[in-house]
N, C-alpha and C positions, 0 to 999 in steps of 0.2 A: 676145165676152163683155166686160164692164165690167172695166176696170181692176183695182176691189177684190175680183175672184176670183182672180186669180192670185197665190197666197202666194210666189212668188219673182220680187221688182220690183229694178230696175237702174237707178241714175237716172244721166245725164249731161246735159252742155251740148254743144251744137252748137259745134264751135269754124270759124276762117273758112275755117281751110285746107279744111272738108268741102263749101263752098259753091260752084257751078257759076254759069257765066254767065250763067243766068236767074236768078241771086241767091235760090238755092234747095238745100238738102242736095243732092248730085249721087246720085240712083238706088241707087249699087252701095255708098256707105258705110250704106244702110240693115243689108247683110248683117254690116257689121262689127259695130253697133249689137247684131244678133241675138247672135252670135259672142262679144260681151262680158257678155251678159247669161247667156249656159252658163256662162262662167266663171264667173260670181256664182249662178249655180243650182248649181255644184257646191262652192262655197264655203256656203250654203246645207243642202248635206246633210255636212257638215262630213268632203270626202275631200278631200285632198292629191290632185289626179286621178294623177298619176306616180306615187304609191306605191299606190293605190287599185287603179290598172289593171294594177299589177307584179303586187298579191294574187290579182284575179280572172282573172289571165290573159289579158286581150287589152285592145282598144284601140275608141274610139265613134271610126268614120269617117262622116262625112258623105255619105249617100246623093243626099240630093236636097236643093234650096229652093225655097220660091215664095213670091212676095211679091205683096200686092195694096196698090197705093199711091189713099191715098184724100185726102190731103192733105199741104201740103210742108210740113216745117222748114225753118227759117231762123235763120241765123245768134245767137248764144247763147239760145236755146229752151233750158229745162231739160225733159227729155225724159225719160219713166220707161218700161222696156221692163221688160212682164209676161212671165211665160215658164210655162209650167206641161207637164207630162207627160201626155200625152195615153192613150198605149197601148205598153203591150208586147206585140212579137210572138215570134216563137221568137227571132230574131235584130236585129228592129227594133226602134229607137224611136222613137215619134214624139212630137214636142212642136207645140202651137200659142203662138204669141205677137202680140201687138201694141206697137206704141210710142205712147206719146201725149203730148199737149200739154196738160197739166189733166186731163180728163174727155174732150177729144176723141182720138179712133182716127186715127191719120196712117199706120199703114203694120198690116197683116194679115199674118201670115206662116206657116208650115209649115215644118219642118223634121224629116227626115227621117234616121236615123242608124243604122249598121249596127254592130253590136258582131262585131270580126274577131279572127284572128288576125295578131297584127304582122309574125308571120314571113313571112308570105302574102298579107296581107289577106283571106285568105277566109272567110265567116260563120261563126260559129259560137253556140251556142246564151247567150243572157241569162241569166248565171249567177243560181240562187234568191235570193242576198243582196240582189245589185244590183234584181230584181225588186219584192224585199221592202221595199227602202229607197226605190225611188220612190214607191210605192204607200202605205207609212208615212208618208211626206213631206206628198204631195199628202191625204191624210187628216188632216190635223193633226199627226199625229205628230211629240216630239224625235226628231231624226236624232242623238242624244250623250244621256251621261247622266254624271254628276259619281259619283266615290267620292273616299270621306275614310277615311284609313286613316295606318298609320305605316309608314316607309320597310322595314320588312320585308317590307309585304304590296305595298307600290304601286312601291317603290324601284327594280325593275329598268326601269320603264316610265318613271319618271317621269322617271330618269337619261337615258335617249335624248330626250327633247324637248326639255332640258336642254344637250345634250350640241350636238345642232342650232341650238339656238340662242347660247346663250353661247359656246362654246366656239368650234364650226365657223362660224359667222355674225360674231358681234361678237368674236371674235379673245381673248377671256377665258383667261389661262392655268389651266388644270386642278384646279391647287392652291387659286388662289380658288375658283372658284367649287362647290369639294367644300371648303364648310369644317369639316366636324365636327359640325354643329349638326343634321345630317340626321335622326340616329338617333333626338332625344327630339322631334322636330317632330310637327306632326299636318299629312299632303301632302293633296293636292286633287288630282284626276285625271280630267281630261274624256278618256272614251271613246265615241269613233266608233261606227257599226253593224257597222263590220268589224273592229271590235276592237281599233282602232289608237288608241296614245295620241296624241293630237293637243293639250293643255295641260296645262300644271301650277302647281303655287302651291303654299307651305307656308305653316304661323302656326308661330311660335316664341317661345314665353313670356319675357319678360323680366323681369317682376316682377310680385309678386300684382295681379293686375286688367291688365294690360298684355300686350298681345300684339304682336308687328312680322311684318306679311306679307312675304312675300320670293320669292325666285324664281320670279317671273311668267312665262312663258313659253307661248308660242301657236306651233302649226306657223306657218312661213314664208307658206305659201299661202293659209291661215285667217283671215290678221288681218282687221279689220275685220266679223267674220262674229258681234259680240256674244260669242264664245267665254270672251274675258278678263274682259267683267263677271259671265257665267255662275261662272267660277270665284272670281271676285272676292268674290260675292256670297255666294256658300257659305262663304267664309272668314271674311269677317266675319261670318256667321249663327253659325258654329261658334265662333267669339268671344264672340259674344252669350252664348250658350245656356251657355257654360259659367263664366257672371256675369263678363267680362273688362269692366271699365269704358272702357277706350279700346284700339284699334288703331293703331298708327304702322307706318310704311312709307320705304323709302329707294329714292325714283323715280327712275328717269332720266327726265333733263330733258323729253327728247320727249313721254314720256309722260304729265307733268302735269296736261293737262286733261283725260286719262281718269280720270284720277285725283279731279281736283276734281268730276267728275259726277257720281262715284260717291260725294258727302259728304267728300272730305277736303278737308284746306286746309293750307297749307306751314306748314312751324312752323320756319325756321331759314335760313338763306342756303345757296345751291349749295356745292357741293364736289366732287372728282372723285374717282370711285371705281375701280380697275379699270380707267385711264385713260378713262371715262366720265363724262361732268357729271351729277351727280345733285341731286336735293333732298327732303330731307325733309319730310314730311306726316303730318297726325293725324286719326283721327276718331274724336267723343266715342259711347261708346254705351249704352243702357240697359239694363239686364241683362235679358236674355231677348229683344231685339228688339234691331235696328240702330239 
């Protein structure tokens, strides 16, 4: 199948170390190639696999591969590996993919996966969620869906993604990062299909027309999967809509150019927060629209 069927695409570059002495990808890093592009298929239906596989009870062991090699990579080739879900069976899955060079097919592949028991590895049945969720996936379907609400209604949830991130991650002592401003905020809460809060974000009014977004936060495993401008997005919408003429925001630094994609721009020099560099950003907005 062409390329632009598969809604879950992987892009890397060939680096040298995967090149063999016929100056060509060596064979067996194609499976790695497949191997990495799961992982972005299940970054893609937005599970944490570890805590996803903890809920439904078992674990995808890899049955079988096969690969049909119809052209070689070479050396920094940017390479996009398609992946899509092919079928559910009681206890299997199967996926097809390919890797390509533009528009050409360099490697064909099957992969074949057994959902077990960890304790055993022995089969055991494709729980209905997980069914549900590929099958919603490979149809269009979001795999998440945003709630806006106040910390009484979203607060328990939003605290743990929080809690994973600032706190156990980036070393944030407890006190910062619960400042008190939770209670009259309005939170954003991206939820998973299994029901797991996986992002957060608040808006917090600072003066009539003014609003400042704040604790951004994306599971560990998630990032890069669009999640943040999903929630990003809602917040300044929720900005808009309630006639707030500008948004401000206090970035950490790494983050800046997600930041400026999504309309903002620094308004102020670095500073360090929470022993973290940070810098402040604004963006102007028109009431009822971003």
């Amino acid at each position: 199948m062409p390329l632009q069927d598969y809604r879950c695409q992987s892009r890397l570059r060939v680096r040298w170390a995967e090149i063999d002495m016929q100056r060509i990808v060596f064979n067996a890093h194609y499976l790695t190639y497949f191997d990495t592009a799961m992982t972005d298929y299940w970054r893609a239906l937005a599970l944490p696999y570890e805590d996803a596989m903890q809920q439904l009870g078992g674990e995808m062991y890899l049955k079988k591969a096969t690969l049909e090699y119809h052209a070689s990579a070479r050396e920094g080739d940017l390479l996009t590996v398609g992946l899509r879900c092919l079928r559910v069976g009681n206890s299997s899955v199967q996926f097809d993919g390919g890797i390509f060079r533009g528009e050409q097919l360099l490697v064909s592949g099957e992969l074949i996966y057994v959902f077990a028991d960890p304790a055993n590895q022995r089969p055991i049945s494709v729980p209905p969620l997980l069914r549900e969720l590929f099958a919603g996936f490979e149809a269009g379907e979001s795999p998440t869906h945003i709630q806006l609400g106040a910390w009484q209604d979203l607060g328990e949830r939003a605290a743990r993604v929080r809690q994973a991130v600032f706190i156990d991650e980036q070393g944030i002592a407890p006190a910062i990062e619960m400042d008190g401003q939770d209670a009259t905020a309005l939170h954003a809460l991206v939820m998973n299909r299994l029901s797991q809060p996986v992002a957060t974000g608040r808006l917090v009014v600072l003066s009539p027309g003014v609003s400042r977004i704040g604790r951004m936060a994306v599971h560990r495993a998630l990032r890069g999967g669009r999640l943040g401008r999903q929630m990003l997005d809602a917040l300044v919408q929720a900005a808009a809509d309630r006639g707030d003429h500008q948004v401000v925001l206090h970035a950490q630094a790494n983050a800046q150019a997600f930041y400026e994609r999504a309309g903002f721009a620094v308004s102020g020099p670095r500073y360090e927060e929470a022993g973290l560099p940070h810098v402040p950003m604004q963006r102007a907005l028109v009431t009822g629209r971003p």
